[in-house]
C-alpha positions as CSV (number, residue, x, y, z in Angstrom):
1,X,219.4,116.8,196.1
2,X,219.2,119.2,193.0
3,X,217.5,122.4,193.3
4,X,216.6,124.6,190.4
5,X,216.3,128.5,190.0
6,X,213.6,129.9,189.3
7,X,215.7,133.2,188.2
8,X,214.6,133.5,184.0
9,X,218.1,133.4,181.6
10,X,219.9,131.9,184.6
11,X,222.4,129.8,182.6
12,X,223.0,127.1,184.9
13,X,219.9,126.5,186.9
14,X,220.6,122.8,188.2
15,X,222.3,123.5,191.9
16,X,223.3,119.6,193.6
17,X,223.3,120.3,197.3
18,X,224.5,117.0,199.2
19,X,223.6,118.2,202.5
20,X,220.3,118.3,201.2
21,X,220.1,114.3,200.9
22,X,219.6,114.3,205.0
23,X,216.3,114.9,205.9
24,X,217.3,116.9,209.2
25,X,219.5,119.6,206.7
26,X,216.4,119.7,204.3
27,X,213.8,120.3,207.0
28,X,215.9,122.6,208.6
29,X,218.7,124.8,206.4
30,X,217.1,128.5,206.3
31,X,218.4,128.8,202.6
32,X,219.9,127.8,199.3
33,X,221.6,130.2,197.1
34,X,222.2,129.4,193.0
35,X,226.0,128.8,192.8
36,X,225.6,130.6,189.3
37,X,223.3,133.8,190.0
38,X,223.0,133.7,193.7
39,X,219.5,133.9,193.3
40,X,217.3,132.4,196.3
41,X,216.5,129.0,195.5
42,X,214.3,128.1,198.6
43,X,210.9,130.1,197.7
44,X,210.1,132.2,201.0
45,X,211.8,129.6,202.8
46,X,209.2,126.7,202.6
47,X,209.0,125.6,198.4
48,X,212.0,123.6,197.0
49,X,211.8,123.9,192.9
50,X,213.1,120.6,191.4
51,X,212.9,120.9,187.7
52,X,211.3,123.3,185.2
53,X,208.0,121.5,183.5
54,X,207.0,123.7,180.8
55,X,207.5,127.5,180.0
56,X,205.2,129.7,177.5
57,X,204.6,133.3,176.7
58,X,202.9,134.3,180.4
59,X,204.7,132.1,182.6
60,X,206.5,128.8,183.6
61,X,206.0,126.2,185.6
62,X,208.6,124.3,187.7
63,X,208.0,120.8,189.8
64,X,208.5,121.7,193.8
65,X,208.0,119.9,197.1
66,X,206.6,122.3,200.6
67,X,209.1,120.7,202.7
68,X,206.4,122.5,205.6
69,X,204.5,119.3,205.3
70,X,205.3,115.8,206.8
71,X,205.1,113.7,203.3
72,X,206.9,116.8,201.5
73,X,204.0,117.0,199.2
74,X,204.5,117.3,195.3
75,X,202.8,120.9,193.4
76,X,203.3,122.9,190.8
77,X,205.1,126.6,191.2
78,X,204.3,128.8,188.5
79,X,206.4,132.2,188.1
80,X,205.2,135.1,186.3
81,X,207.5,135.4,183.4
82,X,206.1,137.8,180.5
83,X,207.5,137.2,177.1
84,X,209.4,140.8,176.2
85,X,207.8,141.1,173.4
86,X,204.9,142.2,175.1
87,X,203.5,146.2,175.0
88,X,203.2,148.0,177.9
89,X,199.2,147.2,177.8
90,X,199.9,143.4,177.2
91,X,202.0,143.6,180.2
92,X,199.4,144.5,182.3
93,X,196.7,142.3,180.9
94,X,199.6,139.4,181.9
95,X,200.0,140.3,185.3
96,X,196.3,140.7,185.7
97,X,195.7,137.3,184.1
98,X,198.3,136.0,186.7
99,X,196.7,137.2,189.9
100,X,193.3,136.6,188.3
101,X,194.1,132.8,188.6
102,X,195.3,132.9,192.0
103,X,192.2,134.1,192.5
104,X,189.6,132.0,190.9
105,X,191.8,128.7,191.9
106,X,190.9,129.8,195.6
107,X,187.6,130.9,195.2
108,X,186.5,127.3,192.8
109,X,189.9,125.1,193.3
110,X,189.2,124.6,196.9
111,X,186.0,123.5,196.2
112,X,186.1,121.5,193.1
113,X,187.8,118.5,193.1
114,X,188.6,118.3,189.1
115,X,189.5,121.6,189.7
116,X,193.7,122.0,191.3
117,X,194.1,123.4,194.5
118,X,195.6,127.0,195.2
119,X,198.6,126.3,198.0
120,X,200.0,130.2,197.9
121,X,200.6,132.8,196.2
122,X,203.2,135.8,196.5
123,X,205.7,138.3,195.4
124,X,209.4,138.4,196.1
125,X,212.0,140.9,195.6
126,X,215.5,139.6,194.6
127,X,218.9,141.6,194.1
128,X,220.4,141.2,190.9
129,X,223.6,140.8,189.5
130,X,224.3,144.5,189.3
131,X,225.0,146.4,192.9
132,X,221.5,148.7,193.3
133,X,218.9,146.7,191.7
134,X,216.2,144.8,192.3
135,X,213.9,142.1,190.6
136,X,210.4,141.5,191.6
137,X,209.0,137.9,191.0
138,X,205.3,137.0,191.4
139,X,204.6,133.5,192.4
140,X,201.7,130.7,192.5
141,X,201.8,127.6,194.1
142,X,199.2,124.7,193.5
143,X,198.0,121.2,193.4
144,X,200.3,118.7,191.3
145,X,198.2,116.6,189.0
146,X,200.1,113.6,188.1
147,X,198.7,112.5,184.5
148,X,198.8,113.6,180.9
149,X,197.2,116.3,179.0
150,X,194.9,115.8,176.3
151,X,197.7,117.4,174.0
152,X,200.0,115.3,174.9
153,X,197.4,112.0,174.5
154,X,197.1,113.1,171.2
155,X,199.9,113.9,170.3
156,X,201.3,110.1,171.7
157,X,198.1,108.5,170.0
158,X,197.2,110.3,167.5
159,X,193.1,110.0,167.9
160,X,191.0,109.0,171.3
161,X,188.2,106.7,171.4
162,X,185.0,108.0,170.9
163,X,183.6,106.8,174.3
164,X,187.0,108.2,176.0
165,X,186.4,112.0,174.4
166,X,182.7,111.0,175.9
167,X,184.1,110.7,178.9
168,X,186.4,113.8,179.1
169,X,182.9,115.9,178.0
170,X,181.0,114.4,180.3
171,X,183.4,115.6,183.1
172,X,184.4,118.9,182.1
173,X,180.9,119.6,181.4
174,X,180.3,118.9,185.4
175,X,183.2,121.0,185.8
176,X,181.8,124.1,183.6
177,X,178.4,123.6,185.2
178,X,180.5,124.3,189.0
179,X,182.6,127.2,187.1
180,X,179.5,128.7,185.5
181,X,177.3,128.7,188.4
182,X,179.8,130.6,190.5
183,X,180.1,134.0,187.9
184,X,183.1,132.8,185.9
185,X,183.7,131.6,182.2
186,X,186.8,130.0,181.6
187,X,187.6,131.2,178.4
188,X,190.6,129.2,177.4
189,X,189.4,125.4,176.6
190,X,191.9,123.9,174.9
191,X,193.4,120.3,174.8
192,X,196.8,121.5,176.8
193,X,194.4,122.9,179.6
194,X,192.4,119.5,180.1
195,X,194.7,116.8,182.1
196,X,193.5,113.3,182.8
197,X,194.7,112.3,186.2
198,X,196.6,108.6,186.6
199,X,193.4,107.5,188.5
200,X,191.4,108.1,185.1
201,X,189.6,111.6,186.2
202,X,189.7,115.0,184.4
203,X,190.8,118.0,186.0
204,X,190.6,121.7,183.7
205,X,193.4,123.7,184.4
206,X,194.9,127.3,183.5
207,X,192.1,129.6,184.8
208,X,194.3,132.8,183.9
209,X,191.9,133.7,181.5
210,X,188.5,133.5,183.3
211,X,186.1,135.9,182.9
212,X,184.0,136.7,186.0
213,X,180.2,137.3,184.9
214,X,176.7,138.4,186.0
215,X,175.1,135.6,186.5
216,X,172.1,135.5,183.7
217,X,173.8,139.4,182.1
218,X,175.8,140.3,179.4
219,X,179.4,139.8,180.5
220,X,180.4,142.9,178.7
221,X,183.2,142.9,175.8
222,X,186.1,141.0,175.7
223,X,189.9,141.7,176.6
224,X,190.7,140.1,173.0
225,X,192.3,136.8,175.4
226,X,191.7,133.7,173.3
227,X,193.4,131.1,171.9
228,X,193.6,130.9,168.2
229,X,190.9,127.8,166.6
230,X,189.4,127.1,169.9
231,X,187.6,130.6,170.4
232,X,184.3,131.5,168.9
233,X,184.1,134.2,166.8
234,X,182.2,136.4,169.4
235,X,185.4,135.8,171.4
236,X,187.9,136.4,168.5
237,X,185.7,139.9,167.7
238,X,186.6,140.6,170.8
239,X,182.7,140.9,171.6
240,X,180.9,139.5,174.7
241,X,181.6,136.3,176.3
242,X,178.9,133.9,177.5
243,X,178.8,130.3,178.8
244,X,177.8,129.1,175.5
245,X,181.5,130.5,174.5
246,X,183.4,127.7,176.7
247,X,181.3,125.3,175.3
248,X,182.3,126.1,171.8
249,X,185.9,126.0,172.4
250,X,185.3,122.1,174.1
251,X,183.5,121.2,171.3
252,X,186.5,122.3,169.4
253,X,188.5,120.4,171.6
254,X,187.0,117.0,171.4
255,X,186.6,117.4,167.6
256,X,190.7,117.8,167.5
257,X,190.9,114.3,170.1
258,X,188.8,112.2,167.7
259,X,190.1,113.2,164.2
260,X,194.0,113.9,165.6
261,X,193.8,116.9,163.1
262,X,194.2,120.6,163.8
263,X,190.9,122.5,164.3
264,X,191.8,125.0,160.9
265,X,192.4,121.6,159.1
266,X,188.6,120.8,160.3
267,X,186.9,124.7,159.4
268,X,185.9,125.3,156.0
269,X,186.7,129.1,156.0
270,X,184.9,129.5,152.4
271,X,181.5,128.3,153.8
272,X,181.6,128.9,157.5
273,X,181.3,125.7,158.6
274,X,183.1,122.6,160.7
275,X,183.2,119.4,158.3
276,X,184.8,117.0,160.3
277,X,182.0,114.3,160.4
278,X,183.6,111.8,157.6
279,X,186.7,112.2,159.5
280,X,185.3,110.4,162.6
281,X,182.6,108.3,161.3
282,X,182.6,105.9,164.4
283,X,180.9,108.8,166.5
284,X,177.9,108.2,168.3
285,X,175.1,110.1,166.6
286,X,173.6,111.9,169.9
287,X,177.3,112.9,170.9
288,X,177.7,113.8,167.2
289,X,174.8,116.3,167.5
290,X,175.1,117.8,170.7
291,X,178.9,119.0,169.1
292,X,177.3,120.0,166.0
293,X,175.0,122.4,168.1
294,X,178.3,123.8,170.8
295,X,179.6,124.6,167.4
296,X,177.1,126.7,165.8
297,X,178.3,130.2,165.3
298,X,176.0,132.4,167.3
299,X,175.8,132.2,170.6
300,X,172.4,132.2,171.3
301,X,171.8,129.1,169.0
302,X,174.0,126.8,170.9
303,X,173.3,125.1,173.9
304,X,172.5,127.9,176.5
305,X,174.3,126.0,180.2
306,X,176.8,122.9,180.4
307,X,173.9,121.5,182.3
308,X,171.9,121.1,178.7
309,X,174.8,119.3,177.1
310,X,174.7,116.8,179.7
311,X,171.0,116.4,179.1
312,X,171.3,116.2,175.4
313,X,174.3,113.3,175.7
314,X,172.2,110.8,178.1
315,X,170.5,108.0,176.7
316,X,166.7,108.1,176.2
317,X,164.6,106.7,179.3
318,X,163.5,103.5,179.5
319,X,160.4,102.4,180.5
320,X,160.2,101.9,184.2
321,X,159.9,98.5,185.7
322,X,160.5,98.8,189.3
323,X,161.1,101.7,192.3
324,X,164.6,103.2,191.3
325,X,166.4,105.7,193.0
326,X,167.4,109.0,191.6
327,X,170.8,110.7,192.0
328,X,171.6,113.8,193.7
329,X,171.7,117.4,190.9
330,X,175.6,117.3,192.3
331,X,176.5,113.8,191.6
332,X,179.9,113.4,190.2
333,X,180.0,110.8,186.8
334,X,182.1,108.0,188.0
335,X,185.8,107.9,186.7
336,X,186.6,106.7,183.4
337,X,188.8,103.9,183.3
338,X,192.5,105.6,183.3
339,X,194.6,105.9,179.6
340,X,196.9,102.7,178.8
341,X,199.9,105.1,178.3
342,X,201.9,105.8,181.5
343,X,201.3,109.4,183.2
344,X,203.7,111.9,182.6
345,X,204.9,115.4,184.7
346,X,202.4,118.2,183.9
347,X,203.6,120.3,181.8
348,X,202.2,123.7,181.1
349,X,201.3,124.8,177.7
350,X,201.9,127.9,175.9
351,X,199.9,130.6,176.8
352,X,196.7,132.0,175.5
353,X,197.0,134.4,172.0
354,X,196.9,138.3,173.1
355,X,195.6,139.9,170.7
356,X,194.5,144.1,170.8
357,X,191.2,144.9,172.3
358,X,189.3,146.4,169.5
359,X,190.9,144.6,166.8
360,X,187.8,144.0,163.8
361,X,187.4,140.4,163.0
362,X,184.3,139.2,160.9
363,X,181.8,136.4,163.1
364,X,181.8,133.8,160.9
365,X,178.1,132.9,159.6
366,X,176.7,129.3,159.1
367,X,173.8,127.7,157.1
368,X,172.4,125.2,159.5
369,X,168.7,125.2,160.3
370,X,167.8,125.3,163.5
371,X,164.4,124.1,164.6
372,X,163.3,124.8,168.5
373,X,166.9,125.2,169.3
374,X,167.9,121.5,167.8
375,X,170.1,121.1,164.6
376,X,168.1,119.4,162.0
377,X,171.4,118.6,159.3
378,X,174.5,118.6,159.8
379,X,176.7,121.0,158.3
380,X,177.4,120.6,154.6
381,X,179.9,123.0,152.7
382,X,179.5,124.4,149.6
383,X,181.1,122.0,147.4
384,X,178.7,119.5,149.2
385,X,175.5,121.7,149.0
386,X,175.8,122.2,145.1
387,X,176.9,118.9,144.3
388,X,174.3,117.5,145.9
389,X,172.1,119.6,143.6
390,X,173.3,118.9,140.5
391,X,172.4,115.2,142.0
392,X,169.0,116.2,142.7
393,X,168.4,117.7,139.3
394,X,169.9,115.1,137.1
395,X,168.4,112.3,139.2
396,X,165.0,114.0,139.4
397,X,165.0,114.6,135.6
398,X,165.9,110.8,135.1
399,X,162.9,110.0,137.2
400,X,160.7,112.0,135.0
401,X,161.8,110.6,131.9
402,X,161.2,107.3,133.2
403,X,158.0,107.8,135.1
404,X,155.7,110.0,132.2
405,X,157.4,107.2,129.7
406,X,155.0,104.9,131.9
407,X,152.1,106.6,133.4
408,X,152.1,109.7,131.1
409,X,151.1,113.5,132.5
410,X,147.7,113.0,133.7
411,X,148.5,110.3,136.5
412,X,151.4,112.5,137.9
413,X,150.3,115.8,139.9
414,X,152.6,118.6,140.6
415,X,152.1,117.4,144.1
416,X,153.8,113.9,143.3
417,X,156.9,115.9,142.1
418,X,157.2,118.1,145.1
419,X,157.1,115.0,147.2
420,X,159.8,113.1,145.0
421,X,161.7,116.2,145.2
422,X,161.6,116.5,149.3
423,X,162.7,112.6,149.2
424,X,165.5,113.4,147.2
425,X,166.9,115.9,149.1
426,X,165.9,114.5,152.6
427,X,168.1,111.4,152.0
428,X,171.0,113.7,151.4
429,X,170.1,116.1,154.1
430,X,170.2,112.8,156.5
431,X,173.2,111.8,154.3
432,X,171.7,108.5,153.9
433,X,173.2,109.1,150.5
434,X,176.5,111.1,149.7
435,X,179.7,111.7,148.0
436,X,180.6,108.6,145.9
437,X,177.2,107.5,146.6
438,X,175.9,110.3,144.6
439,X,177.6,109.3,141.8
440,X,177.0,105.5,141.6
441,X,173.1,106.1,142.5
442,X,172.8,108.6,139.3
443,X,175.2,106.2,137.2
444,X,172.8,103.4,138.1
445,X,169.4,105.4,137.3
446,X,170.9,106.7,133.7
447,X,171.7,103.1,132.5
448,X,168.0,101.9,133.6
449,X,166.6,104.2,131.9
450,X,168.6,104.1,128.8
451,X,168.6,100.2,128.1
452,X,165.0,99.7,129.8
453,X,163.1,100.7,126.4
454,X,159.8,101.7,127.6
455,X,161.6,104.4,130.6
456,X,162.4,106.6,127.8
457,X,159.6,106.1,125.1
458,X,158.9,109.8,125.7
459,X,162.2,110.7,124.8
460,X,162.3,108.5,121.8
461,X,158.8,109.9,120.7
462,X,161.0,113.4,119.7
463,X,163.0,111.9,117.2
464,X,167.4,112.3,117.4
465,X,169.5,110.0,119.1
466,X,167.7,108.9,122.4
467,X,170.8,108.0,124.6
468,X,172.3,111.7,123.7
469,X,168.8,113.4,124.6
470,X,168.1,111.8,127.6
471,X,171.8,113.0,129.0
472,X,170.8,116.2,128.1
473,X,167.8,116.6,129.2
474,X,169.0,115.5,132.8
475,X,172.3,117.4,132.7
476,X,170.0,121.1,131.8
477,X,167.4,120.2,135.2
478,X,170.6,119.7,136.9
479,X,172.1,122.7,135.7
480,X,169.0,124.5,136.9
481,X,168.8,122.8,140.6
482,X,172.8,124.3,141.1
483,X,171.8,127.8,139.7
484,X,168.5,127.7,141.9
485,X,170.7,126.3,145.1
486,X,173.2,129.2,144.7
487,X,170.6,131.8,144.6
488,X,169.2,130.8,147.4
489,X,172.5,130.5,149.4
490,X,173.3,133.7,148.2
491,X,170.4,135.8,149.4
492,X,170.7,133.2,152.3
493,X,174.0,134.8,153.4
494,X,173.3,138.1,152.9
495,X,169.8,138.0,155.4
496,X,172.0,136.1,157.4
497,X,174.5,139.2,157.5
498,X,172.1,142.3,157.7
499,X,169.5,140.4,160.1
């Protein structure tokens, strides 16, 4: 049997004990020594470390078996390893991240199922090479889930089904709910800390980070923990933390599952905004929404409990036909069916981005209307916004050329044109037309109305080359919906910024 230490820079960690293969010697043997570093290999005498699963900046994570039970169960020991690049402050914030999950994995592991298991935690104190000294080692031992993480889904498929990222939400939105409830934010959502078990359910891992809260209080500011494209910007200003903040980051998350792109290739820094909608266009529209909304940039704006979320993503009520029964608040969704790929060790990802408490970072703003805590449109960016008023104000000008060439001025009000103007920008708002759609719709207006005779007899009534004015007649009330737009997004931004 091949033991491995757990001592960090050990250059020969694999240890092949023979003896070991005989169950009596393995339940038995007091210890195992590394035949390298003579470091103690048998983990306060009960934990047998088989291989090393993943190491980041914080910690790493090694497969183990407690040979103090009959089946030698399977978990995970993770060691406290800092990266020594770390400041002296840093180093503390690690350790306290450490014990902080030993913590919260007894307090909400133990009674969570999606949630792993704490087994034990503890410190040991080891000799080292050089006569005198010691090392100190601080240990956690917990459930082994035997599946994937979503990073390494992705990463093997490249994009999830939209009804499989439904899935994951739907879960780890039960999960928050649990987490919430008991005084605690996670804090660190991410794709590496969401693992889909071989039996198809979803467990949310690393709670290193959490956050414990006042239930229905400000959670006061933020140690500056986050991990970089999945934390709000309240969270990356190193402001307060609030439920709504771990629903951001999963919204983040499945955004990165069902376009297989990173989230900064996703964030239009120029405009504030998440564009990522033409790069999943097989989304549902209700879950489309409900991320639209997690995503907004204030915190207040978004949906306020996991709880909501779930609401929002259920199907409207049919009408009832018959006595039905109605589940239980605590009902867990049933599974999901589990991922074609075969289930892989759990590894442990990198860990979260430590950055100084303090450190000045703008919240990013966003121009998305929000009526009665619902978003109306879906974010557009600026490109998009003043495109589609040039659009508006060639089109609209088209329209009336053609329409006072046939009804004259005294059968159109100024109401008629305020209405055709709403229409106009309500099917781009809806984006029932957009892009390339933009163009061909213009394209197919300008040659009506230039080869249909009586759609520009106005035009034709003030002498010159009629094709020539038309064009620019539409091209200046164009030129004047893109001037009026930016105005208006201007003086938008800057309310938005001192209000």
């Amino acid at each position: 049997m091949d033991l491995y230490c757990t001592r960090p820079g050990c250059p020969h960690p694999v240890n092949a004990f023979a003896d070991l293969d005989q169950q009596a010697t393995l339940k038995t043997v007091p210890q195992k020594y590394c035949t390298t570093c003579g470091m103690e290999l048998i983990l306060v005498g009960r934990y047998l470390p088989l291989k090393l699963l993943g190491q980041g900046g914080f910690g790493a994570a090694f497969l183990a078996r407690d040979r103090y039970t009959p089946a030698m169960r399977l978990c995970v020991v993770k060691q406290f390893l800092p990266s020594g690049t770390l400041s002296p402050a840093q180093l503390q914030i690690a350790q306290q991240l450490f014990e902080r999950e030993a913590e919260v994995l007894e307090q909400l592991g133990n009674t969570h199922p999606l949630i792993p298991d704490l087994f034990a935690f503890f410190e040991l104190t080891i000799a080292t090479t050089q006569p005198g000294k010691q090392d100190k080692f601080f240990y956690l031992v917990q459930e082994y889930i035997d599946g994937q993480t979503m990073e390494e889904e992705a990463i093997q498929k490249g994009t999830l089904p939209s009804d499989d990222v439904r899935a994951m939400l739907k879960e780890i939105l039960e999960v928050l709910t649990f987490v919430h409830e008991n005084g605690s934010i996670h804090r660190d959502i991410k794709p590496s800390n969401i693992m889909r078990h071989c039996n198809g359910r979803f467990y949310l891992l690393d709670f290193g980070a959490v956050k414990q809260a006042t239930k229905g209080a400000a959670t006061g500011r933020s140690t500056g923990i986050y991990s970089l494209g999945f934390a709000p910007p309240e969270q990356m200003a190193g402001g307060e933390v609030y439920p709504s903040s771990d629903l951001y980051a999963l919204a983040v998350t499945c955004l990165m599952l069902l376009t297989g792109k990173q989230p900064n290739e996703l964030f239009d820094s120029y405009s504030n905004t998440w564009t990522w909608r033409s790069e999943a266009p097989g989304v549902n529209r209700s879950l489309a929404d409900a991320l639209d909304r997690m995503l907004l940039p204030t915190p207040n704006q978004r949906f306020q409990t996991a709880e909501a979320v779930l609401a929002a993503l259920k199907p409207p009520a049919k009408p009832r036909t018959g006595r039905s029964s109605t589940p239980s608040k605590r009902a867990v969704s049933p599974a999901p069916s589990p991922p074609t790929a075969p289930p892989q060790p759990q590894v442990q990802s990198a860990a979260p981005v430590v950055a100084p408490s303090g450190t000045p970072q703008s919240v990013a703003s966003q121009s998305i209307k929000v009526s009665r805590g619902r978003s109306t449109i879906a974010p557009f960016s600026t490109i998009e916004l003043l495109g589609g008023a040039a659009f508006t104000g060639f089109e609209g000008g088209l329209l009336a050329i053609a329409l006072v060439s046939l009804l004259g001025t005294s059968l159109l009000s100024g109401g008629f044109w305020l209405m055709l103007l709403i229409g106009l920008i309500f099917l781009q708002s809806r984006r029932t037309i957009e892009r390339v759609d933009l163009l061909i719709a213009a394209g197919a207006t300008l040659a009506i109305v230039l080869l249909v005779p009586p759609l520009h007899h106005v035009v034709a009534a003030l002498g010159g080359n009629v094709w020539v004015t038309v064009v620019v007649i539409a091209g200046l009330v164009g030129l004047v919906a893109i001037a009026a737009t930016a105005l208006f997004r201007i003086i938008f931004n800057l309310l938005s910024t001192f209000l």
